[in-house]
N, C-alpha and C positions, 0 to 999 in steps of 0.2 A: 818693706816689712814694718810693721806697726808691734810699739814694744808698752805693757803695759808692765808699770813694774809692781810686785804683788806684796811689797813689805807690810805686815798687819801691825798695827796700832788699838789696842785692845782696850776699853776703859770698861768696868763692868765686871760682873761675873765670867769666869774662865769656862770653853767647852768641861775639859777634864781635869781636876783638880788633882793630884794623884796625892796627896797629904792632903787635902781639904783645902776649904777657901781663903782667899788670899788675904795679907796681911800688910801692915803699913806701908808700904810705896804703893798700893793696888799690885803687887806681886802676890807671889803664889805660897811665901813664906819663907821658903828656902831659895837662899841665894847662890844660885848656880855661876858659875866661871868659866865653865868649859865652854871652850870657841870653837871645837874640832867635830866634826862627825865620826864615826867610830862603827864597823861592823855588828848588827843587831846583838843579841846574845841571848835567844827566843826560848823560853820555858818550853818544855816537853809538856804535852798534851794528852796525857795519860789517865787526867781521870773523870770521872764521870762527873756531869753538874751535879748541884743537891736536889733538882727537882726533875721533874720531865716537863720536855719541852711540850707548850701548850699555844695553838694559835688556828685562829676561825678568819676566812678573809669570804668576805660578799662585796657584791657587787648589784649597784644600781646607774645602770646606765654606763657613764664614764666615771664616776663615782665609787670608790673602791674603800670600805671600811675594817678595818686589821684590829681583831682584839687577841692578846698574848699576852705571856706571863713573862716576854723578854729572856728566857731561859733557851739556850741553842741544842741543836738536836744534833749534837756531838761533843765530842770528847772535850776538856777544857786543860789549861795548865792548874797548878799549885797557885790557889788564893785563901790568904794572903799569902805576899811573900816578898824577897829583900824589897823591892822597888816598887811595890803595891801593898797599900796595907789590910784592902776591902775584900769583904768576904759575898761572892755572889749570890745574891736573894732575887728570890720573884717580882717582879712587877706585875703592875696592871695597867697595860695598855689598851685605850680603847680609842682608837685612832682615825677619824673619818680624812682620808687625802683627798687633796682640791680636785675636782676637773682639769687636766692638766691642757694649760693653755698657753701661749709664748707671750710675755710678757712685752713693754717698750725695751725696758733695758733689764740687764740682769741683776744679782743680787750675791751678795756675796757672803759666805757662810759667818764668814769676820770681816771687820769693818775694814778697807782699804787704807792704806798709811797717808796720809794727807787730805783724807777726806773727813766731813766731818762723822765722828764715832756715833755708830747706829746702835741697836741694841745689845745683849749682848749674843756670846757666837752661836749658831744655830747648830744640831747635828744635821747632816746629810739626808740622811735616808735610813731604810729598816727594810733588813731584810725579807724574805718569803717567811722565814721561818720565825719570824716578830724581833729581830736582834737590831740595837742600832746600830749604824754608821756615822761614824765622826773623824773630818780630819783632824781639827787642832789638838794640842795639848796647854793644860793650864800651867807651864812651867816659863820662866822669863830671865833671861839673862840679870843676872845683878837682883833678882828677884823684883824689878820692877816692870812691869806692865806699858808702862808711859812710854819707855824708850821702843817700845813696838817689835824688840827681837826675842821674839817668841820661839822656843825651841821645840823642832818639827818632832812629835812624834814617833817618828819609824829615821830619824838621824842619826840615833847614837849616839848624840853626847851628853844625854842624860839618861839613864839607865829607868824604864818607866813601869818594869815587869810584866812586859808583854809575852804571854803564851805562845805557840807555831800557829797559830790564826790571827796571828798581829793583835791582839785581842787581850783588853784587861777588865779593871772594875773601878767602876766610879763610888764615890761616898752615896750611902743609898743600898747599893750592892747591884748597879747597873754594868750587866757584862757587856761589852760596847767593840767596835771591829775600828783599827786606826789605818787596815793594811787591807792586803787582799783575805776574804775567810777562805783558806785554803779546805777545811775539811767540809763547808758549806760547799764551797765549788763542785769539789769531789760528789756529793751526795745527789750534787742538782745536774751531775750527768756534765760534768766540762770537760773538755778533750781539746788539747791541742791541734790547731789546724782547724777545727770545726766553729760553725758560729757560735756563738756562747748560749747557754740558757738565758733566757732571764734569775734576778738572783733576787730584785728587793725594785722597790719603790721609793723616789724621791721625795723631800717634802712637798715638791710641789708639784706630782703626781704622775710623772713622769718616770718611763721603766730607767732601769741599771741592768747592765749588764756586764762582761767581766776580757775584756782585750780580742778577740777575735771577731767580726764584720762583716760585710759583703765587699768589696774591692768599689763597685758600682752601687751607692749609697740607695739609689731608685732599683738596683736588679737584683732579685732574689737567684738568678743563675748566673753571678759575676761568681768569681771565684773569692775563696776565703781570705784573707790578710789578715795579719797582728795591723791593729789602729793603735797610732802614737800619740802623745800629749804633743802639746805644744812651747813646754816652757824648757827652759832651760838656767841651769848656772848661771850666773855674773861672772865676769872676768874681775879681775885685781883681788882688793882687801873691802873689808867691811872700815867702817870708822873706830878709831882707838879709846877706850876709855878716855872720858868718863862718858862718850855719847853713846859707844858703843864698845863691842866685845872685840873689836881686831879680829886678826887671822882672814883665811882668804875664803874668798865663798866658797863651801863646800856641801851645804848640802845640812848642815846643823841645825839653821832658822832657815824658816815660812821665808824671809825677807831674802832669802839667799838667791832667790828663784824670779825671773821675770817671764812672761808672756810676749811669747814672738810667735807674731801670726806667721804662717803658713811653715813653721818648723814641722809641723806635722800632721797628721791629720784631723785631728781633734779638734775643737777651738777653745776660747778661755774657761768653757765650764765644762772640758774631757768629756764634750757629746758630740751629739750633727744629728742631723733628721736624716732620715735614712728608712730602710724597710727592715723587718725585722721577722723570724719567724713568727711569733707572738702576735704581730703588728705588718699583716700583710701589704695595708694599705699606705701602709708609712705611719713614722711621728719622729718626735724629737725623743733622742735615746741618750743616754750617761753610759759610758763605758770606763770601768777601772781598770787602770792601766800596768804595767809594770813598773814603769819608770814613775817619777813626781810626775802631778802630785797625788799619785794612786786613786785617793780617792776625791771626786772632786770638789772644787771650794766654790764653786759658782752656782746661782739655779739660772736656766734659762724662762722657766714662767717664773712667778709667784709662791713664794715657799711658807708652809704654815710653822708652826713650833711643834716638834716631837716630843718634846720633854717640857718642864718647867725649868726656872731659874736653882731651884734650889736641887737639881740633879734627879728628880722624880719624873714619870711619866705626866703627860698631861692631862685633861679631863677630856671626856669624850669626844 
């Protein structure tokens, strides 16, 4: 088995800043302590966005261009609120994705911990309906960024006011998906047992799709399966202050998690080439999964920037 271990080391601007951008250690401002992961505590999704959702997608050739207002065409939680301060506003996205082609090596949403620090983190993907995808979060143990224990998003042990679509607001007023979008799923016809719809598009051009497969990656008459990530927990503790937070891996920080080939079916960027309804002839496909790390951290081609640095969309 071949283990790559996935701890991130972040210099740079943060994916999601959930107070704004970071402040003297290259932290996120606020100095978190919690070592623990902790059951979500997901805002009710009861009310309607401020706009309607707005999105045009064309197509030239293998070239696929998404203009949208980043506004979801469903129900939202309460923004702002304890653990979110931003209120969701429109954007304008007008977003041409690459020809999606497989790369030498992959590329990873955040810089790799012992590698040298790239730029800063990328979002994933954007949905059908123009919403982005992002795994990280801008929050960091000890509120410093350097020590590279980045605290995961959809873990718990920092409260980040995520609505029931995993889903919050970035400075800006960008409504953004950290988890599975449950009520997108629903609308795009997903069903248990069934293959999934397609949901969204990666940065670098490549469909998403949402846990359900063909058994036989080449046979569109294999039967159905849930497809699994491939990473798992560490065993023991993490390091003890002052390098790190202690307590045992659980699931809190990005860094908790390592990459073990053939644990499951997916590989390090939670895809495989495979067929697809959508993609009869094959391609390389992202599947979100249930387990870590839901949505995935790797591109297997070439991924462009969805956003700018300073939390905005980008230019055309």
């Amino acid at each position: 088995m071949r283990f790559l271990i996935i701890g991130i080391f972040v210099v740079g601007i943060g994916v999601v800043w959930a107070q704004g951008p970071g402040k003297g250690k290259g932290g996120s401002g606020r100095k978190h302590q919690a070592n623990q992961a902790k059951p979500l505590n997901l805002l009710p999704a009861d009310e309607d966005p401020p706009a309607k959702s707005k999105v045009s997608i064309s197509r030239d050739g293998t070239v696929i261009d998404v203009q949208a207002n980043g506004i979801p065409n469903h129900k939202v939680g309460a923004f702002p609120n304890r653990g979110n301060p931003h209120t969701i506003e429109e954007q304008d996205f007008d977003i041409v994705f690459p020809e999606p082609k497989q790369a030498k090596q992959i590329t990873w949403t955040m810089p790799v911990q012992g590698q040298p620090p790239g730029g800063p983190p990328m979002a994933f993907g954007m949905t059908l309906d123009g919403v982005l995808m992002e795994a990280g979060s801008g929050e960091f143990w000890n509120g410093d960024r350097r020590l590279g224990w980045n605290y995961d998003a959809i873990g718990g042990a920092v409260s980040l006011g995520l609505d029931e679509n995993y889903a919050h607001v970035q400075p800006g007023g960008l409504y953004h998906y950290h988890g599975l979008p449950i009520a997108l799923m629903k609308r795009r016809g997903f069903e248990e047992g069934k293959h999934s719809p397609m949901i969204g598009l990666a940065a670098d051009g490549f469909p998403i799709y949402v846990r359900f497969g063909y058994a036989d990656p080449k046979d569109s008459d294999s039967k159905i399966i849930e497809l699994t990530p491939s990473f798992q927990l560490k065993k023991g503790e993490r390091p003890a202050p002052p390098n790190g937070p202690g307590g045992n891996y659980d699931g809190a920080f990005v860094a908790d998690y390592e990459f073990v080939e053939g644990s499951g079916t997916l590989d390090e960027c939670n895809g495989r080439f495979c067929v697809t309804p959508e993609y009869p002839e094959g391609t390389y496909a992202y599947f979100m999964t249930e387990e870590w790390p839901v949505i995935p951290r790797a591109f297997r081609g070439t991924p462009i920037r969805l956003k700018n640095e300073g939390f905005g969309p980008t230019g055309g």
